[in-house]
N, C-alpha and C positions, 0 to 999 in steps of 0.2 A: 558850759559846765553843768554837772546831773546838780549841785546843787542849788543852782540859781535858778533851775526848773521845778526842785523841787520845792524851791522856798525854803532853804534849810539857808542861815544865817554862818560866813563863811568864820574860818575857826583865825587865831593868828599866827597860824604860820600854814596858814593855806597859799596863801602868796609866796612863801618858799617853793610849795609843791610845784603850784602853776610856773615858777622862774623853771625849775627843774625837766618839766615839762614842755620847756619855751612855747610858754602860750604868753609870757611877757618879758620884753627884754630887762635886762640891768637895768638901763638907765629909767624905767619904766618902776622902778622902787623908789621911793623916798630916801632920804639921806640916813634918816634912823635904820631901816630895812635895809640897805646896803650896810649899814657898821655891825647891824644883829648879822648877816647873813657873815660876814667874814670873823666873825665871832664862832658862828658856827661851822663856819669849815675849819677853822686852826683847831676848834676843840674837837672834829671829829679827825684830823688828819694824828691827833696825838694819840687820839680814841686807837687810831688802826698800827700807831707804833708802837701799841703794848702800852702806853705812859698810863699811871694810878688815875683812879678817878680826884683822888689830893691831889699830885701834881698838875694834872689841867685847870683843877679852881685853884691851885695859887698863881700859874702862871697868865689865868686870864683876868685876875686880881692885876694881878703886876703888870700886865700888858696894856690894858686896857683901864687903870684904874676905874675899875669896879668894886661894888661889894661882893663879899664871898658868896651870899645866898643868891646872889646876879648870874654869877658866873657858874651855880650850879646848876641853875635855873637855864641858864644856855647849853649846857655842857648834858644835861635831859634830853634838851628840847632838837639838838643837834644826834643824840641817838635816835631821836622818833625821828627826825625826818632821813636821816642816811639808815640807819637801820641798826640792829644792834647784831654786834659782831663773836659774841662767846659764842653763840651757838653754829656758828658758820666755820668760825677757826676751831671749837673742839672737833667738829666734824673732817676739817680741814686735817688737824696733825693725827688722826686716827688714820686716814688717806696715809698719811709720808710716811707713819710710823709702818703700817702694814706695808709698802714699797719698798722700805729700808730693808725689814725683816726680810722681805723675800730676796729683797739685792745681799743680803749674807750669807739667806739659805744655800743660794746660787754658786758664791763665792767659796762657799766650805763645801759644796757639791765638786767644785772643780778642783780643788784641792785634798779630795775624798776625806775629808772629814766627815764622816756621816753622820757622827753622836753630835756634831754643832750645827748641823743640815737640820735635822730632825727639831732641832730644838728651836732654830732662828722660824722653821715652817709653823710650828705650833704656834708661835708667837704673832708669827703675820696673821693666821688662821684666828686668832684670838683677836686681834683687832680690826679683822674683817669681821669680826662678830659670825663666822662662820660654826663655832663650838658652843652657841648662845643655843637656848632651851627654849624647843617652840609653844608658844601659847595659844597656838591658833588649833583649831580640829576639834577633835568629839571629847568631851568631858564625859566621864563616866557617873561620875555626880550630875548629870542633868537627868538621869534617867532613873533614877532613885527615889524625884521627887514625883509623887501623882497628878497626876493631871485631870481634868474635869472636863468629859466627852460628851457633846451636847450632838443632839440627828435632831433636824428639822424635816415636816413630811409635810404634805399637802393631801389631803383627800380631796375627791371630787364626789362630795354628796349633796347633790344639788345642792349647795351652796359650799362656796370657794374657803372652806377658811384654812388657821394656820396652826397647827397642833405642834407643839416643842416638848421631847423625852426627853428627862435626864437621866442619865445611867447613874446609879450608889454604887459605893465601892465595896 
C-alpha cells in the first residue's frame, strides 16, 4: 500500500478501505472491526433508502445499544467510506426527470397535442440544462482592462547584455 511506503501512519478506517478492496479478508478484522463494519453497512444501506439522518442514529442507538453521538459518529464515518449520495441522486432524478418529460413530449406528439408537446420538451430541455447560460468564452470586460506590455531585446555590442522597454500608456 503507497501508504506504508510512504510512511504515512494508516487512518481508522483504512482497514475498511483495504476489506473493500480485498487486500484482507473478513475474518482478518478483529471482532470490534467486524461489529463497526456491519454498523456501517446498515447505516449506509438506510443512507441509500432515503431514511433521515435521525432516523439512522435512533435506529442504531436501538439496535446496537449505543450512544447517540456513537451512532453518528458511525453513520459519518459509513458516508466517507461508501460515499456520499445527494450529489449522485440530484444528479440521478434530473436524468428521470428529463426522460419522463420527453416520454410526455412523445406521448402528446402521438396524440397531436402540440401545446402539451411544446411544453413537456421545454421541460426535459430545462433539466437537461440544455436552456442554461453559458459562462464559458470571450468576456468583453477582459479587454477593458490595460494591460502592461513588456519587449525584451538583446543587442550584440561586444558584449552580450539584456535591455527591458516598457511601454507607458
Amino acid at each position: 500500500m503507497v501508504q506504508k511506503f510512504l510512511k504515512i501512519e494508516e487512518s481508522d478506517i483504512d482497514v475498511y478501505y483495504r476489506f473493500y478492496l480485498n487486500e484482507i479478508a473478513y475474518t482478518d478484522l478483529t471482532k470490534m472491526q467486524q461489529e463497526k463494519l456491519e454498523r456501517y453497512r446498515k447505516a449506509w444501506s438506510w443512507y441509500s433508502q432515503g431514511r433521515t439522518k435521525e432516523m439512522i442514529i435512533s435506529a442504531l442507538t436501538k439496535d446496537y445499544d449505543i450512544e447517540a453521538r456513537q451512532a453518528e459518529y458511525d453513520y459519518n464515518t459509513s458516508i466517507k467510506i461508501h460515499g456520499a449520495k445527494d450529489i449522485v441522486d440530484k444528479d440521478g432524478r434530473r436524468v428521470a426527470s428529463m426522460h419522463y418529460f420527453d416520454m410526455l413530449s412523445q406521448m402528446a406528439l402521438a396524440d397531436k397535442n402540440f401545446h402539451a408537446a411544446t411544453i413537456a420538451r421545454e421541460k426535459a430541455d430545462d433539466a437537461a440544462g440544455l436552456n442554461d447560460t453559458e459562462l464559458e468564452g470571450i468576456n468583453p470586460l477582459d479587454f477593458m482592462k490595460p494591460s502592461k506590455i513588456m519587449f525584451v531585446a538583446e543587442f550584440d555590442n561586444d558584449s552580450s547584455q539584456t535591455v527591458t522597454f516598457e511601454l507607458d500608456e
